[in-house]
DOPANU-285347 format. One line per field, with one value per residue: residue in one letter; residue number from 1; x, y, z of N, C-alpha, C, O, CB in turn. Coordinates in Angstrom, 2 decimals, m for minus. Glycine has a CB too. Example, Ala and Ser with C-alpha at 12.3 -4.5 7.8 and 13.67 -1.06 7.14 Angstrom:
BEGIN
rest = [A, S]
nr = [1, 2]
n_east = [13.19, 12.85]
n_north = [m5.69, m2.25]
n_up = [7.80, 7.08]
ca_east = [12.30, 13.67]
ca_north = [m4.50, m1.06]
ca_up = [7.80, 7.14]
c_east = [13.20, 12.90]
c_north = [m3.30, 0.03]
c_up = [7.80, 7.87]
o_east = [14.24, 13.41]
o_north = [m3.32, 1.14]
o_up = [8.46, 8.04]
cb_east = [11.31, 14.08]
cb_north = [m4.47, m0.60]
cb_up = [9.05, 5.72]
***
This chain:
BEGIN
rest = [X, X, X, X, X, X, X, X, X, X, X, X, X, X, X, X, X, X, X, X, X, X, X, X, X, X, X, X, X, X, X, X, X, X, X, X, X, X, X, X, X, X, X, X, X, X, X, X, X, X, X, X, X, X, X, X, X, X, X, X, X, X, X, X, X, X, X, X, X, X, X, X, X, X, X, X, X, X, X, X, X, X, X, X, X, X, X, X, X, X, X, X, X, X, X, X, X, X, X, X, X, X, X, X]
nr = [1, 2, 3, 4, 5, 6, 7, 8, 9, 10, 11, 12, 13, 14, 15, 16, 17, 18, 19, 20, 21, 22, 23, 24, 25, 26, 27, 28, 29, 30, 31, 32, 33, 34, 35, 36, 37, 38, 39, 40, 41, 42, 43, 44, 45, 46, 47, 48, 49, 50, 51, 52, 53, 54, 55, 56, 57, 58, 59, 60, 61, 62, 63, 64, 65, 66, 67, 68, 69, 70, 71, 72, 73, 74, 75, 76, 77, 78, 79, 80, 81, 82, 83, 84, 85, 86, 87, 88, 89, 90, 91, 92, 93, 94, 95, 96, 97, 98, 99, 100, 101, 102, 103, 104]
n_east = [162.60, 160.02, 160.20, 159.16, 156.60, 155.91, 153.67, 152.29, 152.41, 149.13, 148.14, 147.19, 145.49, 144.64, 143.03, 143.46, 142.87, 141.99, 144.07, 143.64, 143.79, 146.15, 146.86, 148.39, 147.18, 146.44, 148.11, 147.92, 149.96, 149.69, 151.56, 151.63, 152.88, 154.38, 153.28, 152.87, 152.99, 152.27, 152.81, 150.39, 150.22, 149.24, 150.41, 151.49, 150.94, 151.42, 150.78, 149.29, 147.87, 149.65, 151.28, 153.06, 154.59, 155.27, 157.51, 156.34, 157.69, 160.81, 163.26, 164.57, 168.60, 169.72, 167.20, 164.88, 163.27, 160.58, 158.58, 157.87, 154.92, 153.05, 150.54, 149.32, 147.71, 149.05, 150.45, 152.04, 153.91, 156.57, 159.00, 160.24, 162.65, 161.16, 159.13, 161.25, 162.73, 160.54, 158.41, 156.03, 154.05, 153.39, 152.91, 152.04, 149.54, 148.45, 147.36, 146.24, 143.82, 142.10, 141.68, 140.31, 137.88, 137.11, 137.92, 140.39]
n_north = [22.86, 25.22, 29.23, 31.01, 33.01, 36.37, 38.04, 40.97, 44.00, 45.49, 48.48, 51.87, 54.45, 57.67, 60.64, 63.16, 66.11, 68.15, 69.97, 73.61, 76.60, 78.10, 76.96, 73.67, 70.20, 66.85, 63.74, 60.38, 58.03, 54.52, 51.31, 48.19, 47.83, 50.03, 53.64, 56.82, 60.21, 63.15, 66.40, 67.68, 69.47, 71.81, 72.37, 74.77, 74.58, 73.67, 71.19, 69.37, 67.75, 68.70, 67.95, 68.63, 66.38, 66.68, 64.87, 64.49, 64.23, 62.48, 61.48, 58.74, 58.19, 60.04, 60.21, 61.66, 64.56, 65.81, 64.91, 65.09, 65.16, 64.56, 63.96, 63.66, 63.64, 62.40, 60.48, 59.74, 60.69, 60.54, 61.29, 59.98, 57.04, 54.65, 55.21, 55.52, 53.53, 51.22, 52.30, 52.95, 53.70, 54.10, 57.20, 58.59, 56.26, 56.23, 59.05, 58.93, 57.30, 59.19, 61.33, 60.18, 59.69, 61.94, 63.25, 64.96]
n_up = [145.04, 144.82, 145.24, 147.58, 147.67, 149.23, 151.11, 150.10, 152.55, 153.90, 152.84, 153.63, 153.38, 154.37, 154.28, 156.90, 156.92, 154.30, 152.35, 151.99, 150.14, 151.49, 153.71, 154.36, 153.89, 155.59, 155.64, 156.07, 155.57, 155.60, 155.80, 156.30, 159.80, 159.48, 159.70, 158.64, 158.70, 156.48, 155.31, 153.07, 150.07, 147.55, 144.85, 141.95, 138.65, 135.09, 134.19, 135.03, 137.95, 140.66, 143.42, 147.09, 149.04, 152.63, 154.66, 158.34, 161.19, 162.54, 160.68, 158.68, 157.99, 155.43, 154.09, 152.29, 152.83, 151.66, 148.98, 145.26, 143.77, 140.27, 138.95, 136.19, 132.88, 131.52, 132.61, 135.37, 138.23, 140.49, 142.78, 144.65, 145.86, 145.25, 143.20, 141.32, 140.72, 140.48, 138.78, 140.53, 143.40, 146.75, 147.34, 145.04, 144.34, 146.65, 146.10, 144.20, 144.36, 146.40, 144.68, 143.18, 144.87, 144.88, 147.01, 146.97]
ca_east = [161.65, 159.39, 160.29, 158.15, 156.27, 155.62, 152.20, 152.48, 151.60, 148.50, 148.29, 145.94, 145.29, 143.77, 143.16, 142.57, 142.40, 142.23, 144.72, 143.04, 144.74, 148.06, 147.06, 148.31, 146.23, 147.71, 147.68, 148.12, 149.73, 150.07, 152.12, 151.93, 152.61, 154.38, 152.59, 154.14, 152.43, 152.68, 151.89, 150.00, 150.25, 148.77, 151.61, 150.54, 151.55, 150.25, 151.00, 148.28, 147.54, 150.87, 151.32, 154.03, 154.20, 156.41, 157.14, 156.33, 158.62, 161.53, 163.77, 166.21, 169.62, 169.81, 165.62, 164.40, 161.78, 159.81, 158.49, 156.96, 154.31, 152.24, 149.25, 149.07, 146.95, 149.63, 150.87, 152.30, 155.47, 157.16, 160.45, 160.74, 163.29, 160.20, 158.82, 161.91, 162.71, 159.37, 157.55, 154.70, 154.94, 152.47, 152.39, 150.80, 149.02, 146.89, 146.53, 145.03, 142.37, 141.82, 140.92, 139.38, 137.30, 136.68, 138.92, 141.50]
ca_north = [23.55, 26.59, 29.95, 31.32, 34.54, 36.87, 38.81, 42.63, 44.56, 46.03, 49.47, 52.49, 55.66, 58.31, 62.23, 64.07, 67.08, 68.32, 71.24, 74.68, 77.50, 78.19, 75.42, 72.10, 69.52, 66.18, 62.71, 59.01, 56.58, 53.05, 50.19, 47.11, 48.43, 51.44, 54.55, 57.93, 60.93, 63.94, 67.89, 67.77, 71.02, 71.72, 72.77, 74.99, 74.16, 73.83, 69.73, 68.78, 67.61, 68.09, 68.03, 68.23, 65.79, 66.36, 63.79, 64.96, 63.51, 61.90, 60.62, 58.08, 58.90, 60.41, 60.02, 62.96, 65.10, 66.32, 64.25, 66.26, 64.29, 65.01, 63.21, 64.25, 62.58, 61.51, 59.93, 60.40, 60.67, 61.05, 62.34, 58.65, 55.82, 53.43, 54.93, 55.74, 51.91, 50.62, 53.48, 53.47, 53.81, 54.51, 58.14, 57.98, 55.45, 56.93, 60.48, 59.02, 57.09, 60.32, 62.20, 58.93, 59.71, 62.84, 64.14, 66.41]
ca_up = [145.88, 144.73, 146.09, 148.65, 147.46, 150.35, 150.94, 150.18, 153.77, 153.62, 152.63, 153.63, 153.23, 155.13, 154.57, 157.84, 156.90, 153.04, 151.97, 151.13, 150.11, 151.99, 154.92, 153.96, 154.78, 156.37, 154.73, 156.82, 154.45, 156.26, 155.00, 157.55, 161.10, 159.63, 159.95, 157.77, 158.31, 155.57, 155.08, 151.71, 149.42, 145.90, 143.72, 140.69, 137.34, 133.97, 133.22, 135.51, 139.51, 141.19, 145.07, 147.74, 150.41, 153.09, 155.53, 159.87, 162.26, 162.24, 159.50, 158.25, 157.98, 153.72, 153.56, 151.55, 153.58, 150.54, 147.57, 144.76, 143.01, 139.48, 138.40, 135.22, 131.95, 130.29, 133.28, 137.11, 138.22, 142.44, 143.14, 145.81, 145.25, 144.94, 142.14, 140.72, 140.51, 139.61, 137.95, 141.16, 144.60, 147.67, 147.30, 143.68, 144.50, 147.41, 145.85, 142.53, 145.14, 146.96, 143.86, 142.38, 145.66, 145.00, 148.23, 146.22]
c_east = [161.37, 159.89, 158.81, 158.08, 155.46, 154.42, 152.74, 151.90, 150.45, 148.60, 147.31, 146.54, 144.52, 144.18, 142.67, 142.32, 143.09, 143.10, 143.84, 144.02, 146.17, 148.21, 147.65, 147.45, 147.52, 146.82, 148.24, 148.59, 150.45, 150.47, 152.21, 151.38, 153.01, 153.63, 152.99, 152.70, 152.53, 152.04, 151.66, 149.74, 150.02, 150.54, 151.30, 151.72, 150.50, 150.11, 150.02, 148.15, 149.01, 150.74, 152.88, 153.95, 155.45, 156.33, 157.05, 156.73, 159.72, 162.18, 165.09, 167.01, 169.48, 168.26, 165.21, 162.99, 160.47, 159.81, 157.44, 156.28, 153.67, 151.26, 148.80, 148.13, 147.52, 150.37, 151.13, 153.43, 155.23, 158.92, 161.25, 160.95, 162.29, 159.74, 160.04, 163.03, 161.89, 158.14, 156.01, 155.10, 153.24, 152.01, 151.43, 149.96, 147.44, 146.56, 145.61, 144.26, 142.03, 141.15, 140.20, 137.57, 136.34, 137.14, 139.33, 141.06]
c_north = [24.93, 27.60, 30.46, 32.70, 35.20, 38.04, 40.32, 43.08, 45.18, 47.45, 50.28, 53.74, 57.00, 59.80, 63.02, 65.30, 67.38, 69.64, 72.17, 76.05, 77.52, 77.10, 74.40, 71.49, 68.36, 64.88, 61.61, 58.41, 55.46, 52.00, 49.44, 47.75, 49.78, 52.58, 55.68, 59.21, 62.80, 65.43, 67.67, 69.08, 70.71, 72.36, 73.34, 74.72, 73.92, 72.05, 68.68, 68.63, 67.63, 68.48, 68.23, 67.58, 65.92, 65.99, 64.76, 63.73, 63.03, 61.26, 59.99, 58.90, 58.88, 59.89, 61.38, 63.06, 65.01, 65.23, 64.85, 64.98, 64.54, 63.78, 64.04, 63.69, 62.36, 61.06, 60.50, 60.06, 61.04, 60.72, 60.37, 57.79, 54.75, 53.70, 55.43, 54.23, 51.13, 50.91, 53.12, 53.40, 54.25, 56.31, 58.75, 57.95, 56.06, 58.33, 60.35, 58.29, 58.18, 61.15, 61.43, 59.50, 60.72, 63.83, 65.30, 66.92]
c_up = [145.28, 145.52, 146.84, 147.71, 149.00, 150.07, 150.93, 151.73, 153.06, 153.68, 152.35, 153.77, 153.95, 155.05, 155.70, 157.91, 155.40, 152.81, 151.34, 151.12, 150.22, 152.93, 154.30, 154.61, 155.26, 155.81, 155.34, 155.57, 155.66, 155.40, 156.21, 158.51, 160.62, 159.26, 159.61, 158.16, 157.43, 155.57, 153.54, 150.94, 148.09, 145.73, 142.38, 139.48, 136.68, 133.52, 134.35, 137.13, 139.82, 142.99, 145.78, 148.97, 151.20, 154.80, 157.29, 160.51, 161.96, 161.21, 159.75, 157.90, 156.30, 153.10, 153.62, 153.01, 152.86, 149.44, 146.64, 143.68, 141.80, 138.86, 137.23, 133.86, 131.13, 131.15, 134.41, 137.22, 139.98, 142.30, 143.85, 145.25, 144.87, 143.50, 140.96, 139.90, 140.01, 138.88, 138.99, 142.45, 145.81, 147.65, 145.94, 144.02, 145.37, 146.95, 144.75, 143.64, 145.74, 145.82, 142.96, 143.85, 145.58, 146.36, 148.13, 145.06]
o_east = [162.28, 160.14, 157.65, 159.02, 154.62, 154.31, 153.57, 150.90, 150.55, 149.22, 146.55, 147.67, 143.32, 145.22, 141.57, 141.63, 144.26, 142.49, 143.26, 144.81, 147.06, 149.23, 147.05, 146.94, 148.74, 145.61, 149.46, 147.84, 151.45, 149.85, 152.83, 150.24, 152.37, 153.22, 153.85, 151.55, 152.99, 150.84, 152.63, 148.83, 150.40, 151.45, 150.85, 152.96, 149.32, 149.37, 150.10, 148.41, 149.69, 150.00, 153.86, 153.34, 156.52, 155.64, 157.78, 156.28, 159.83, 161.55, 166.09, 166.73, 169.16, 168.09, 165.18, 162.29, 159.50, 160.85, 156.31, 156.91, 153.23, 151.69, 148.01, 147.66, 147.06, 151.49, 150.65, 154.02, 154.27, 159.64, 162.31, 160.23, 162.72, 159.83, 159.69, 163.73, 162.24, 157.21, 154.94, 156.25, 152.17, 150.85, 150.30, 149.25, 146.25, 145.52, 144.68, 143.76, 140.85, 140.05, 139.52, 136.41, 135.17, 136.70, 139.02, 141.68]
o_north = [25.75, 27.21, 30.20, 33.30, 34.59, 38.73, 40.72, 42.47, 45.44, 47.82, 50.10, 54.06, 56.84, 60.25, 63.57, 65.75, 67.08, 70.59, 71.84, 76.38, 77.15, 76.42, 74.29, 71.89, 68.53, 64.78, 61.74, 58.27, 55.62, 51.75, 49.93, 48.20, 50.75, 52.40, 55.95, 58.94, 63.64, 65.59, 67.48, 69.76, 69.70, 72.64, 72.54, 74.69, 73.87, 71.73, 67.45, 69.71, 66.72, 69.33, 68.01, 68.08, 65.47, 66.42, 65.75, 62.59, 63.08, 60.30, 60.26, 60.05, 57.80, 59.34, 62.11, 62.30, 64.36, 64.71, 65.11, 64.15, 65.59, 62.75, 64.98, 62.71, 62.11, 61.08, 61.61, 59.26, 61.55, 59.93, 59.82, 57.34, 53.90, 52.82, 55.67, 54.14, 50.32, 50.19, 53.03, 53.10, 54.64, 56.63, 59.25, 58.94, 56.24, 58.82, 61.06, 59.29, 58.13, 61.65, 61.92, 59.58, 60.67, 64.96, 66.33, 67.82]
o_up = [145.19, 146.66, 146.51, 147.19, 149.66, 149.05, 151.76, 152.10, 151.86, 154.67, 151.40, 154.14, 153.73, 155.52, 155.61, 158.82, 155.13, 153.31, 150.31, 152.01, 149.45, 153.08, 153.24, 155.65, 155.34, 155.60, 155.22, 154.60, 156.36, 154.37, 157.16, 158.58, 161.03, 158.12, 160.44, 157.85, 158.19, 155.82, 152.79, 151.42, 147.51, 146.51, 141.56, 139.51, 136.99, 132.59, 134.39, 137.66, 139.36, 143.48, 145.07, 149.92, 150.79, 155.73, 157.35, 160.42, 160.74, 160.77, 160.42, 157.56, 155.79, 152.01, 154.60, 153.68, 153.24, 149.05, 147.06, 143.02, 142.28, 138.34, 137.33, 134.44, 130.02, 130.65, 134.67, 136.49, 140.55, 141.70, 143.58, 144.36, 144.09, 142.64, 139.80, 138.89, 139.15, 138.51, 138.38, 142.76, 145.33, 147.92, 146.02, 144.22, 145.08, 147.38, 144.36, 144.16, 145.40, 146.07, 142.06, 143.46, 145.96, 146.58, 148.71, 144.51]
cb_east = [162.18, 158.08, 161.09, 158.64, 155.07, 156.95, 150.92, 151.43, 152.43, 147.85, 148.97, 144.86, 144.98, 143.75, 142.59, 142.83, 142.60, 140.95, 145.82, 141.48, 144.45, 148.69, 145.58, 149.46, 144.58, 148.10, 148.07, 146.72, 150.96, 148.92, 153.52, 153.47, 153.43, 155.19, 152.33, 154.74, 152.02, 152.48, 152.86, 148.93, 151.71, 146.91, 152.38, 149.70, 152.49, 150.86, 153.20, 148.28, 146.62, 152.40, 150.66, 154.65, 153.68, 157.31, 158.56, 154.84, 158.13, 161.35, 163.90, 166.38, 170.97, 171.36, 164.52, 163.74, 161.83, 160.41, 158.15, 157.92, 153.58, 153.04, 147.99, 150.23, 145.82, 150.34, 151.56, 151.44, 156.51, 156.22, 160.00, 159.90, 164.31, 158.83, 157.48, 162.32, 162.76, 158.97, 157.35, 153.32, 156.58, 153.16, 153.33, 150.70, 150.05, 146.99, 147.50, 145.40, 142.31, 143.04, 141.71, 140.63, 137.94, 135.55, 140.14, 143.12]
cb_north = [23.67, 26.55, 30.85, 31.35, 34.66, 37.35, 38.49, 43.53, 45.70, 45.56, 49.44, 52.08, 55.48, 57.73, 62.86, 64.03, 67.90, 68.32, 71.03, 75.03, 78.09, 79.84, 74.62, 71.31, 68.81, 66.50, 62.87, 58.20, 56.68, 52.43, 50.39, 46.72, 47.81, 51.68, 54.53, 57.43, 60.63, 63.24, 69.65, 67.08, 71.96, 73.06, 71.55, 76.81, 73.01, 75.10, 69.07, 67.61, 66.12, 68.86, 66.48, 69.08, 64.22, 67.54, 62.32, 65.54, 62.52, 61.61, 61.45, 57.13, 58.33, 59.32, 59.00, 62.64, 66.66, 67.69, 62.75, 68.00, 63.80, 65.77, 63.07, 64.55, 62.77, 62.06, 59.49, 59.83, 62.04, 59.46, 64.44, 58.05, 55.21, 53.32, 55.48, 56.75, 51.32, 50.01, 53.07, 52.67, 55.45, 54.03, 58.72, 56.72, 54.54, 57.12, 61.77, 57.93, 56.03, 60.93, 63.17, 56.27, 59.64, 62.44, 63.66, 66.01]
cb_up = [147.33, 145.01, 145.52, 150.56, 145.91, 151.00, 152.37, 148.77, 154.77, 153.98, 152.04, 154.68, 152.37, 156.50, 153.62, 158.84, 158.19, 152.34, 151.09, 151.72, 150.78, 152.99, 155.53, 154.14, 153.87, 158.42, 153.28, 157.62, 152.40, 157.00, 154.08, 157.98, 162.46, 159.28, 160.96, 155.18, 159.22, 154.39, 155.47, 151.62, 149.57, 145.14, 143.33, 140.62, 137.29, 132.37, 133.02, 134.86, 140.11, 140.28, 145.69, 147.83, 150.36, 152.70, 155.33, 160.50, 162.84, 162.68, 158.23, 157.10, 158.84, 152.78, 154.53, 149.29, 153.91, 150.01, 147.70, 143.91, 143.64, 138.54, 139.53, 134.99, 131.41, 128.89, 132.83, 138.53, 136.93, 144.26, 145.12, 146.85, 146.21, 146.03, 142.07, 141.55, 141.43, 140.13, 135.66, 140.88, 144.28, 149.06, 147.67, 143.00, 145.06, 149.22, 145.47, 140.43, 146.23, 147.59, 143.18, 142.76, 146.48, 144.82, 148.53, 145.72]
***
């Protein structure tokens, strides 16, 4: 018997309000039913787009608050066990569509 492959949840994105200056803005990422929502902050540096997302509300017990992200052009990198396991990860993911968008 074949194994069963299981459907990825769907996964969205949503900026409600864009970071300027010192404000952060605030960034929806959805996986399935769960629902994460983040303070988004530029981050300056010279090695290209970097951000800080850090998570609002509640956390798991030893789940980082903060994940520092860089979108850079010789690649992207996040701080979070996901992409630290499979070199990509949801927070990536939706900031390169966001500035694919033209958002950030």
């Amino acid at each position: 018997m074949a194994p069963t492959t299981r459907a990825k949840p769907e996964r969205t994105m949503r900026l409600e309000r864009k970071p300027t200056g010192t404000v952060p803005g605030l960034l929806n990422i959805t996986v399935g039913k769960l629902s994460i929502d983040y303070a988004l902050e530029y981050v300056d540096t010279d090695m290209g787009d970097a951000y800080r997302l850090t998570k609002v509300g509640e956390l798991a017990p030893d789940e980082p608050r903060d994940y520092h992200v860089l979108l850079a052009r010789d690649g992207e990198s996040c701080e979070c066990w996901g992409f630290l396991r499979w070199s990509h990860c949801k927070h990536v993911e939706s900031l390169q569509a966001l500035r694919g968008r033209g958002d950030l």
